[in-house]
C-alpha positions in Angstrom: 0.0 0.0 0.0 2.0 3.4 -1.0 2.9 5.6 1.7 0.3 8.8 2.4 2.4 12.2 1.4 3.4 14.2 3.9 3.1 10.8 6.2 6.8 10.3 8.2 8.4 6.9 7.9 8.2 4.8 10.9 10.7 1.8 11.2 8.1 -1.1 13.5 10.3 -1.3 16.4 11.2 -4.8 18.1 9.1 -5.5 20.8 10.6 -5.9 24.3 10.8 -9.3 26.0 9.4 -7.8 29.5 5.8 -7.9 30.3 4.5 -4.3 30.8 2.0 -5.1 33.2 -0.7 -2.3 33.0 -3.8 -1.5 35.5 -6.4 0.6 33.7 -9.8 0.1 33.1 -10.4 -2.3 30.3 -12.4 -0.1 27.2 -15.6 -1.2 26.3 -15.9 -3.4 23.8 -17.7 -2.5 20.1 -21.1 -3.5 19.5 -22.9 -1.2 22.2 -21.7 -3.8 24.9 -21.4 -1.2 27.8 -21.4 -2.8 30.6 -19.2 -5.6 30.0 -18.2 -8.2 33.1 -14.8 -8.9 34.1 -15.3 -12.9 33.6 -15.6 -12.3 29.9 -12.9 -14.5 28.3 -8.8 -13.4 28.0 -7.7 -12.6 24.4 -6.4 -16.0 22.7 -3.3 -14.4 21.3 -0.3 -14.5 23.9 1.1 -11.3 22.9 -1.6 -9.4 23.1 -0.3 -8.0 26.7 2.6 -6.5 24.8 3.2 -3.0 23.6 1.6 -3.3 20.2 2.1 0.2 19.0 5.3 0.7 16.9 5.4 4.1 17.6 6.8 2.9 21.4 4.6 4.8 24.5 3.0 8.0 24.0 4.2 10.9 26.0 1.2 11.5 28.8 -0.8 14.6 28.6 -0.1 16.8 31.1 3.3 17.1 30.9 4.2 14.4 33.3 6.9 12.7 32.5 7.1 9.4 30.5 7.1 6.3 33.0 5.6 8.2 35.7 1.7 6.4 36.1 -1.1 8.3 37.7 -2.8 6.9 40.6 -2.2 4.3 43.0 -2.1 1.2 40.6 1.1 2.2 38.9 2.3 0.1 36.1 5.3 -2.4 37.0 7.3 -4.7 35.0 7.6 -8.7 35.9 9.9 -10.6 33.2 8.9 -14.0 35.0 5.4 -15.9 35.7 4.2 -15.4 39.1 3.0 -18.7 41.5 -0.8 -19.4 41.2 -1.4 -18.5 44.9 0.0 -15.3 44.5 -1.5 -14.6 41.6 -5.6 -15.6 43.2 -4.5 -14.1 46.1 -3.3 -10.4 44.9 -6.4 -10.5 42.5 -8.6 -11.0 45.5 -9.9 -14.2 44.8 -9.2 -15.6 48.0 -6.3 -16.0 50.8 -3.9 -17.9 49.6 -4.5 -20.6 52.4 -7.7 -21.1 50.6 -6.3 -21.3 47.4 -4.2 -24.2 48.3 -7.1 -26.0 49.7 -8.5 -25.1 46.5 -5.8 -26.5 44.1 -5.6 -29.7 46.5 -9.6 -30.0 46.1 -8.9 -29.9 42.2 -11.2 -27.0 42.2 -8.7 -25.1 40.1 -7.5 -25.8 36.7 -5.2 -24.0 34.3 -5.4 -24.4 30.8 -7.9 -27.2 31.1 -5.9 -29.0 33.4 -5.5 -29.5 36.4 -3.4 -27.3 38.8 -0.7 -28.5 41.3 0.6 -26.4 44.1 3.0 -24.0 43.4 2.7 -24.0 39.6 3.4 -21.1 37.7 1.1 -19.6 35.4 1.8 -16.1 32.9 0.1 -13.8 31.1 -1.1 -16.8 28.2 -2.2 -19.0 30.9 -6.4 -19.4 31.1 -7.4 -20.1 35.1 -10.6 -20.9 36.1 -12.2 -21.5 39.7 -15.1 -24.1 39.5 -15.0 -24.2 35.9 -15.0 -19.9 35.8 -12.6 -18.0 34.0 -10.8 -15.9 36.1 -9.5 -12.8 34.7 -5.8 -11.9 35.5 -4.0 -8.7 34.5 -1.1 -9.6 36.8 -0.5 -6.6 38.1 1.5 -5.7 41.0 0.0 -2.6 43.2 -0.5 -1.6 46.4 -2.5 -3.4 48.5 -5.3 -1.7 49.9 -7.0 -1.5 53.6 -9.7 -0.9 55.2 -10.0 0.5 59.1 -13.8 -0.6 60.5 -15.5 0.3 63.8 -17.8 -2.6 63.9 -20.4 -2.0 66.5 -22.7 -4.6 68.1 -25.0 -6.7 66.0 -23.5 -7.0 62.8 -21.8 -10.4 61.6 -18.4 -11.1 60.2 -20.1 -13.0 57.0 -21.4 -12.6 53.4 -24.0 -14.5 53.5 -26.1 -15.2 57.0 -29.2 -17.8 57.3 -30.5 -16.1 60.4 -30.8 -12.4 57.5 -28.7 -10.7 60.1 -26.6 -7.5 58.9 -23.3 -8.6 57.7 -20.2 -6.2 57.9 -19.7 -6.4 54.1 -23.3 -4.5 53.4 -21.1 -1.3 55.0 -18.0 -1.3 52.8 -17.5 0.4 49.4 -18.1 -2.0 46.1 -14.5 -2.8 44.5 -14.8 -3.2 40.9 -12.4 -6.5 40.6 -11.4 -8.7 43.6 -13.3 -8.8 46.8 -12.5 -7.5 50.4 -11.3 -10.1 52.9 -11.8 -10.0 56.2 -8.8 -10.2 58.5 -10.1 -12.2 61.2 -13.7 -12.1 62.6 -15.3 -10.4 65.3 -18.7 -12.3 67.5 -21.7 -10.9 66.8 -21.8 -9.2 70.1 -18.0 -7.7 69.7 -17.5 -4.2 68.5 -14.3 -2.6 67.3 -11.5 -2.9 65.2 -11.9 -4.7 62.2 -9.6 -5.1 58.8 -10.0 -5.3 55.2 -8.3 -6.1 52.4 -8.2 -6.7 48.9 -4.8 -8.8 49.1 -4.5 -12.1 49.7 -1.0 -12.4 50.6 -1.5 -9.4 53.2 -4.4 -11.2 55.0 -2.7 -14.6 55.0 0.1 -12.5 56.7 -2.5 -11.0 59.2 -4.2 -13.9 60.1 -1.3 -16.5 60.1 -0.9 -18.1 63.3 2.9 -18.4 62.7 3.1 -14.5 63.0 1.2 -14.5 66.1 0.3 -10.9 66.1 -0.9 -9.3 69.3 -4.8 -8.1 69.7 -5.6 -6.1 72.4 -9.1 -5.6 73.9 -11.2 -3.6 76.1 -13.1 -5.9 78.4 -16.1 -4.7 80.7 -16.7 -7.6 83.3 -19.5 -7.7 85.8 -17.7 -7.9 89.0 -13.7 -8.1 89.5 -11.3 -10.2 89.2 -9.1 -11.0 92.0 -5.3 -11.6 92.3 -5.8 -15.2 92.3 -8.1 -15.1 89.1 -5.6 -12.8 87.3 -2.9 -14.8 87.7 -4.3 -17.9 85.9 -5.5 -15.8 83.1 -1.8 -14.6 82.3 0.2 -18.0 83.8 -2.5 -20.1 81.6 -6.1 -22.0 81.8 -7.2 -24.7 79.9 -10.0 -24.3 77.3 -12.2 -27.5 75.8 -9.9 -26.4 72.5 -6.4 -26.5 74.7 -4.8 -24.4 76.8 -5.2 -20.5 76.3 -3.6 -17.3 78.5 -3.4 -13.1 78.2 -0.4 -11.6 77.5 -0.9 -8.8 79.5 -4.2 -8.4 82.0 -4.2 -4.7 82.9 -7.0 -3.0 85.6 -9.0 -0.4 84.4 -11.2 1.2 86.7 -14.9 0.9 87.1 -17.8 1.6 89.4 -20.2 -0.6 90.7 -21.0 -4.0 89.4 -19.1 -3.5 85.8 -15.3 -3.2 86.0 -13.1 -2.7 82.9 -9.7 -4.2 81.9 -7.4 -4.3 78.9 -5.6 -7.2 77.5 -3.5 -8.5 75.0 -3.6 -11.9 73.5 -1.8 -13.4 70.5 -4.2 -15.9 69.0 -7.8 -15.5 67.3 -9.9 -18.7 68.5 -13.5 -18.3 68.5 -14.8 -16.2 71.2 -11.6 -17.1 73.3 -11.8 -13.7 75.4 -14.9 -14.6 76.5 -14.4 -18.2 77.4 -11.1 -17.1 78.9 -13.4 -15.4 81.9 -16.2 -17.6 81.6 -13.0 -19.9 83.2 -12.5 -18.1 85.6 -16.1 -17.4 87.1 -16.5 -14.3 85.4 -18.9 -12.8 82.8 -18.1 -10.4 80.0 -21.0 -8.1 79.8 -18.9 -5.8 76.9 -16.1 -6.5 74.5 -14.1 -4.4 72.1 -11.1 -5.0 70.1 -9.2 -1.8 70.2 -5.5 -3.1 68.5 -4.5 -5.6 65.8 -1.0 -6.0 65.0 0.7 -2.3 65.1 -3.1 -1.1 63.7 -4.8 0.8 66.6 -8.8 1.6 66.5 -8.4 5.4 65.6 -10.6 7.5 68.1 -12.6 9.6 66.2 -13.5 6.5 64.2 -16.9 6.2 65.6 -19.0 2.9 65.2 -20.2 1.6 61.7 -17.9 4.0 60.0 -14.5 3.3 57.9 -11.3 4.5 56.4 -8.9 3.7 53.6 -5.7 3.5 54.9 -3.1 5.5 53.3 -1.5 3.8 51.1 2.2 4.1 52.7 0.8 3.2 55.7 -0.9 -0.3 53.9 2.6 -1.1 52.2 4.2 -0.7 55.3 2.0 -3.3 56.9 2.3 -5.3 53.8 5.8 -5.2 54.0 6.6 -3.6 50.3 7.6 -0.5 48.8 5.6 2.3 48.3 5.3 3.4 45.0 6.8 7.0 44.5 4.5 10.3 44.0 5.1 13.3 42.9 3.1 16.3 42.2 -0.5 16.1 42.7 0.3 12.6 43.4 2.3 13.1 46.1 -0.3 15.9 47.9 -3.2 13.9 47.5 -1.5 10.7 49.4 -0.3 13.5 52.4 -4.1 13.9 52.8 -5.4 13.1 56.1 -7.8 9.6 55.4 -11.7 10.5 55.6 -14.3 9.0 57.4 -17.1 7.4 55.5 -20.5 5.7 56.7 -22.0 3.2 54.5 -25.7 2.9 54.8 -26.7 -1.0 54.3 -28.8 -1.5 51.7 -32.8 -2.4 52.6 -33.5 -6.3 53.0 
């Protein structure tokens, strides 16, 4: 086909042998289809994650400089496929605990077959869960967290027999992956609760090989005496084995309800309570006020969260924080709103 006049010739460039890994909204596809879902199926040809353009990446508008992405989803490189866990787990699919129970169930399969643990997949690779195509953009960005001041009578579940309020009616809709919960929280509990929308992360949270520290507020009625204090930090034994408080620290109170705080390093169902119940003693308020280095912020009030900012989630994820500059930069120095979700009518 001749050349257009005036039309500058442009030499196609090779293409590079990294994987630009881009997170962007995927365009619409033609045909009117506006509201295309995320499970629609990957594109057959294996390079189509590549730079296609032969003109090489177009300056961004705005004068910002080439290489520098807006937002917090920044593009990275990776030059080798990714484990499958990892993979699920940082596209929210699930912790990657479950997905090895998964891949063990043969629940997962990739490329048709079946999937072993610690496989590798790539960019051409097809996963699907229960027979679903998963879509995977393998991107690497910053995790993100939620901070949630669960109040009493709301239940750390998606999906509830009994049609109580679940915690997950409260938080904001993510367009790909799904918030996990980083522990629970009895129905009766307030306080702090996490979210995230990394697998790894949680799995890191939740691990018992990590054994990071909760602390809670604990409103008893009656008092515990020197004796009964003593047992609760030296050790009792629960019907699920034996079980003991870090630290067990007086409060105050007046009257019949006395307060304490203590620390504890596992996350067994309603172990706090039982703990007391052990002792004599019944616990007529709890709230989790400390997970990990995360404290319950104070003017957090109850059924309302916070993103946490994004240096702050790396931190706790253990990875860098992407650099910002410019408007970038001043809009991550901005002090984290509060929100309140309203649950939707059942």
């Amino acid at each position: 086909m001749p050349r257009k006049p005036n039309s500058p010739f442009r030499p196609p460039q090779k293409k590079s042998e990294a994987i630009e890994i881009l997170d962007r909204p995927a365009r619409p596809p033609r045909g009117g289809r506006e509201n295309a879902r995320d499970e629609d199926p990957q594109p057959q040809d294996p390079n189509a994650h590549l730079n296609a353009d032969p003109r090489g990446p177009r300056a961004p508008r705005g004068g910002r400089p080439q290489g520098q992405a807006r937002g917090r989803n920044a593009p990275t490189t990776l030059t080798e496929p990714e484990r499958l866990q990892k993979v699920l787990a940082q596209a929210g699919v699930a912790s990657r605990r479950e997905i090895e129970e998964w891949v063990v169930a043969g629940r997962i399969s990739v490329n048709g077959l079946p999937a072993s643990l610690g496989q590798k997949i790539g960019p051409g690779d097809r996963v699907k869960v229960n027979g679903k195509l998963i879509p995977l953009r393998f991107t690497q960005r910053s995790p993100r967290v939620l901070i949630y001041h669960k109040p009493e009578g709301e239940i750390v579940s998606r999906d509830d027999p009994e049609g109580r309020p679940t915690v997950f009616e409260r938080l904001p809709v993510l367009r790909k992956g799904r918030w996990l919960a980083v522990g629970r929280l009895d129905f009766n509990t307030s306080g702090l609760l996490l979210f995230t929308n990394d697998g790894d992360l949680a799995n890191k949270l939740m691990h018992p090989r990590y054994e990071l520290e909760r602390e809670y507020a604990v409103r008893l009625l009656g008092e515990l005496t020197e004796e009964q204090a003593k047992s609760l930090t030296e050790g009792i034994q629960l019907e699920d084995g034996p079980a003991k408080f870090n630290t067990l620290r007086d409060e105050g109170g007046e009257g019949a309800n006395h307060w304490y705080r203590v620390t504890i390093s596992e996350g067994r169902n309603r172990e706090v309570r039982r703990m007391f119940e052990a002792v004599g003693l019944t616990v007529s308020r709890l709230m989790r006020v400390r997970y990990g280095a995360v404290e319950l912020p104070a003017r957090l009030k109850r059924g309302m969260w916070m993103e946490m900012p994004e240096a702050d989630a790396c931190k706790l994820a253990g990875v860098a924080a992407p650099q910002r500059q410019g408007q970038d930069e001043k809009r991550a120095k901005r002090p984290p709103k509060m929100h309140r979700t309203t649950p939707s009518s059942r």
